[in-house]
N, C-alpha and C positions, 0 to 999 in steps of 0.2 A: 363423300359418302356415295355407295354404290346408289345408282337409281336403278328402280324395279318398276313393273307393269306387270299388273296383277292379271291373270287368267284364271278365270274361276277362283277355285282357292289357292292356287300356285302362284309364287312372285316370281319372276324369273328377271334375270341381268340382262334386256332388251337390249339390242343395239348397241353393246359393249364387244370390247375387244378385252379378255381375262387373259391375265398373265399365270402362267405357271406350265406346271405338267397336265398335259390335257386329260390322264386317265384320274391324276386326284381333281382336279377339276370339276369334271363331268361325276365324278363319286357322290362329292358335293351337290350337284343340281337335284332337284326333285324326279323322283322317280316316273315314267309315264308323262314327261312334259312336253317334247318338243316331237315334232311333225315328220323331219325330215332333217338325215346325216348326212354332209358330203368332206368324204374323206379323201386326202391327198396325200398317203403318209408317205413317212422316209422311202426309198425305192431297194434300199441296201444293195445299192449298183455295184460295189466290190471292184471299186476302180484302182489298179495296181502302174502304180508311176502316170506319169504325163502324157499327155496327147498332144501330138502337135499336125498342122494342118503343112501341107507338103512344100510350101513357103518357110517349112520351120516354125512359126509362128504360132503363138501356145493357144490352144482353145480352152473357153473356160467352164472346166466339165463338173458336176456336181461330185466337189470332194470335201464338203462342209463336218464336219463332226457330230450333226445329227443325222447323219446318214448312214452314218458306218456304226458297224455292231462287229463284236467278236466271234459272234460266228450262228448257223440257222437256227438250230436251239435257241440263244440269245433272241434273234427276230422273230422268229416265232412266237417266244412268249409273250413278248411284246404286245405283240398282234393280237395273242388272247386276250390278254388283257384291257385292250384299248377297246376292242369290241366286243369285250361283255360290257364296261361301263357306256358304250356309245347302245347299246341292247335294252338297256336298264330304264336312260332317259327318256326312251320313244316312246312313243303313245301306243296303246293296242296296235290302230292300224297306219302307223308312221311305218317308213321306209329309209334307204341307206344308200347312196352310190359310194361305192371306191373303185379310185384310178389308181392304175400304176401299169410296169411295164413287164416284162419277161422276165426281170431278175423277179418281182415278189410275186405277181397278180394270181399266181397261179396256187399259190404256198396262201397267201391269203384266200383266197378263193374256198379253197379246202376247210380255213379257220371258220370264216364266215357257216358253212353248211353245220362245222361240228358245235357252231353255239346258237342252231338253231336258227338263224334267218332261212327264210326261202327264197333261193333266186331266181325272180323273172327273166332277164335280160342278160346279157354281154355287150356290150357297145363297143365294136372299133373306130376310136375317134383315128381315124386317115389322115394324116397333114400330107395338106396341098403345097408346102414348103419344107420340107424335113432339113437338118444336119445330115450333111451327105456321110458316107463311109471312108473317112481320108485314109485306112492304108490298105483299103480291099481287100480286106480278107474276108466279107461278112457282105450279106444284103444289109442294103442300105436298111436302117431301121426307122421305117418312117409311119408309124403307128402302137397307142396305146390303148390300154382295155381298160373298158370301164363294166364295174358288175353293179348291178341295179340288182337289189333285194329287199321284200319286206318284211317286218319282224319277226314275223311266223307265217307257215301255210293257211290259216284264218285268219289273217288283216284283210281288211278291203281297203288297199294302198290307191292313192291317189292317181288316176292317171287321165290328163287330156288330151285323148286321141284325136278328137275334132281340132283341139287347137294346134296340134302338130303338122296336121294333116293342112291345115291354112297355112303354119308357116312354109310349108313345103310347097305351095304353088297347088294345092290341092291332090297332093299324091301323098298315095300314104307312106308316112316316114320309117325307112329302114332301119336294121341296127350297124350299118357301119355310115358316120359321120364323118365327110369330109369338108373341114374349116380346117385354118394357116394357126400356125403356130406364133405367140405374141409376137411382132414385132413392132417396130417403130412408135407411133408418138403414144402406143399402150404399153409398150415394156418401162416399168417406173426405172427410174436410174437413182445411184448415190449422187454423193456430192461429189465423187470422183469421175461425175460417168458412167460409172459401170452399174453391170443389173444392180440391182434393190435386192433380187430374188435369183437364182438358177432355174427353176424352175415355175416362174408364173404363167398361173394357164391365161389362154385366153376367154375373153369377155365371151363371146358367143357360144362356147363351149357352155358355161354355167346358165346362160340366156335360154340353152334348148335343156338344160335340166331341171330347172326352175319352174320354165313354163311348163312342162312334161307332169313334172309328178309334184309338185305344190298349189296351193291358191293364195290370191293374197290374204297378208293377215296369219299366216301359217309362223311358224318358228323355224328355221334353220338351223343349225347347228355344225360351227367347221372345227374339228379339233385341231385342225392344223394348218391355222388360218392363213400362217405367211402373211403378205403382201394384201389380201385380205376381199381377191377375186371374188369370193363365194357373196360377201357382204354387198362388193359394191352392186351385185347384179342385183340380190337383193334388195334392198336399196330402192335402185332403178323400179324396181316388178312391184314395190307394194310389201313383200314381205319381210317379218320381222327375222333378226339373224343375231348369233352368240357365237363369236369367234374367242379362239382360246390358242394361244400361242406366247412361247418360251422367249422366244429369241426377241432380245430388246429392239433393235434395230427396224427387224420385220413387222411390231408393232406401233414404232412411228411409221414408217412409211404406209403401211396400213390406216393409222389414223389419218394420215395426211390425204390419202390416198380419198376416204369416207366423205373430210370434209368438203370434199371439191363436189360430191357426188349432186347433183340434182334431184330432188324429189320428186318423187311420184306424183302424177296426175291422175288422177283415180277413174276416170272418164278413159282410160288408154288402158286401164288393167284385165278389162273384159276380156274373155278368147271364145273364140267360134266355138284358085288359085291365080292363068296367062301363058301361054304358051310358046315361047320362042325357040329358036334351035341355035344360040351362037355364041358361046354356049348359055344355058338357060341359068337365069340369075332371078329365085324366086325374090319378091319384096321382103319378105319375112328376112332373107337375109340381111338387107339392107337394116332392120332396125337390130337383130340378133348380135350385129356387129356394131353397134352401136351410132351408124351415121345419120340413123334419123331415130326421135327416141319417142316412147309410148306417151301419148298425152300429146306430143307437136301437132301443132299446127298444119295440114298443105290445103293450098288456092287453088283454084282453076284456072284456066286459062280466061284471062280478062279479069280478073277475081269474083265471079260471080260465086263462087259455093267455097267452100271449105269445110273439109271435115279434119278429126283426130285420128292420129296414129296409134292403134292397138297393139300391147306387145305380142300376140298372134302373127301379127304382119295384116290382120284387116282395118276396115278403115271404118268410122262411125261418125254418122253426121246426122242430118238433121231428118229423122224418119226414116234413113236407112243406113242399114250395116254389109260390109260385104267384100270382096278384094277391092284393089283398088280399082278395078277395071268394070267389075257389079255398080261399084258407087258412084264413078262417072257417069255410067251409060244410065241410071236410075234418075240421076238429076238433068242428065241432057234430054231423056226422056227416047233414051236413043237401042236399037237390037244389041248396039257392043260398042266399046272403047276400049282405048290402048291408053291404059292407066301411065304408064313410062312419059307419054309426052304430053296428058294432059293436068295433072296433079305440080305442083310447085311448093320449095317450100323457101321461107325467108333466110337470108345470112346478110347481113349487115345491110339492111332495106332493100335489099334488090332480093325478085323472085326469080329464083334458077330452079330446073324442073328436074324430077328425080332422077330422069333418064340421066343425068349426069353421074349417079351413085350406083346406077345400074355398069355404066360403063368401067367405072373406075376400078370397080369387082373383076369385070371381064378383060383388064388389062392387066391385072394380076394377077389372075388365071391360066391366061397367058405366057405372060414372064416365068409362072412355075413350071409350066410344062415344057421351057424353051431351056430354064437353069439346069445345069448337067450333074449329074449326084455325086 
């Protein structure tokens, strides 16, 4: 039996992953219910034969059969479609991101204005590691658009500027984002090895959408959950999420995916910078990416203090809140502190100090800027 969690007078399928087509779906849910859409639809990439990398060696490009459409009529309607029922569920003042790339974002884009959302933003998410251009005919294509709209020109959509502004080191945050593209022990694999997904975004990406324009306790809503990124960030942050996806497969590993997830510590969900030049790795990233998570634990040096990790990237302890470098020098009783090497946090009883996750950032920072396109 489905479990529901009642909102006011609405029951809504909490924390479920729904099978089907996501526009009968979402037809189905109650009208005016949920907070906040983040959409990642098909990209209708219109990819003709194989790609291979100059090894000969096949890459494996998104040529799945829910991608491909018969032609822009075809995706288009589509499109209306999915984003009137995705229009219908939001609340007065709920809001919508959709990602995609050069083949749709633009033809979407267009959909979005004719059914009436208003759009705040563009976001270019930047990868600091792209798929290079293996046969040179083209700039390397190493960025995607994200549009941030909310349901009408009179919503008061949700937005935390202060807390972005913390995650940022205290600089106010741009609209082009540069974060890496999934790889390693966060790209979920088959039993074969290979991706789960073509396309899963990554964790931080959804880290700085979430925390941007939701609160906890909010609803999410991904029609096209995949692997089921939107959830587990959610998840993580405190808020509630309704993912709805077709494909059998993407829904185990999504479940699987969920149950691994940690729960929130509700003492880390609060949101409100350091300044280095080499190059600058605010904190926020370090939790956005999930190596240190909202609600942990870090020491002091000697373990005299400890406070909790904010999903902001600030730190909350005991009488005060603030970077990590405010909260040191506040308990040291001190004009400043270099949060990096005085904060620690535990891995298997031993206390290693963050500065080490600071580094690891900047060594693959590095690497991306040395890898040739």
């Amino acid at each position: 039996m489905t479990k529901t969690k009642e909102r006011g007078a609405v029951d809504l399928p909490l924390n479920q992953i729904l099978a089907g087509d996501c526009i009968e779906v979402m037809n189905g849910l109650p009208e005016g219910s949920v907070d906040l859409v983040f959409a990642d639809p098909p990209y209708n990439l219109q990819l003709k034969g194989s790609l291979h990398r100059p090894d000969n060696s096949l890459v494996d490009a998104v040529d799945d059969h829910w991608d491909q459409f018969s032609s822009f009529a075809a995706y288009d309607d589509f499109t209306r479609r999915w984003l009137a029922a995705a229009r219908r569920i939001l609340k007065p003042n709920g809001a919508i991101w959709v990602i995609g790339s050069y083949h749709n974002i633009f033809r979407v884009g267009a959909a979005m204005q004719d059914a009436g959302f208003w759009l705040l933003n563009d976001v270019v998410w930047r990868k600091s590691n792209p798929m290079p251009n293996f046969k040179g005919k083209r700039l390397t294509n190493a960025h995607e658009t994200l549009i941030w709209a909310s349901r009408d020109e009179q919503a008061k959509y949700t937005f935390n500027y202060e807390a972005l502004k913390a995650l940022n080191d205290g600089v106010q945050m741009r609209s082009d984002w540069v974060l890496p593209i999934c790889t390693g022990h966060e790209r979920l694999k088959d039993e074969n090895g290979d991706k789960a997904h073509p396309t899963q975004k990554p964790e931080s990406l959804l880290h700085r959408v979430l925390l941007a324009t939701t609160n906890p306790g909010d609803v999410v809503l991904d029609p096209f959950f995949g692997t089921g990124t939107t959830g587990a960030v959610a998840k993580m942050l405190g808020r509630d999420y309704i993912g709805i996806e077709r494909e059998d497969a993407y829904r185990q590993a999504a479940a699987d995916r969920l149950a691994r997830i940690r729960k929130f510590d509700a003492s880390g969900l609060e949101v409100t910078g350091s300044k280095r030049a080499e190059p600058r790795v605010p904190f926020g990233q370090v939790v956005e990416r999930g190596m240190l998570r909202p609600g942990e634990e870090l020491y002091s040096i000697g373990n005299r203090y400890k406070a909790k990790v904010r999903a902001d990237g600030t730190l909350v302890g005991n009488d005060v809140k603030g970077s990590i470098h405010q909260v040191g020098a506040a308990y040291e009783g001190a004009p400043s502190c270099n949060g990096w090497t005085y904060w620690h946090f535990k891995r298997d009883g031993k206390m290693i100090p963050i500065d080490i996750l600071r580094q690891q950032i900047r060594a693959e920072m590095e690497a991306d800027q040395g890898r040739p396109n």
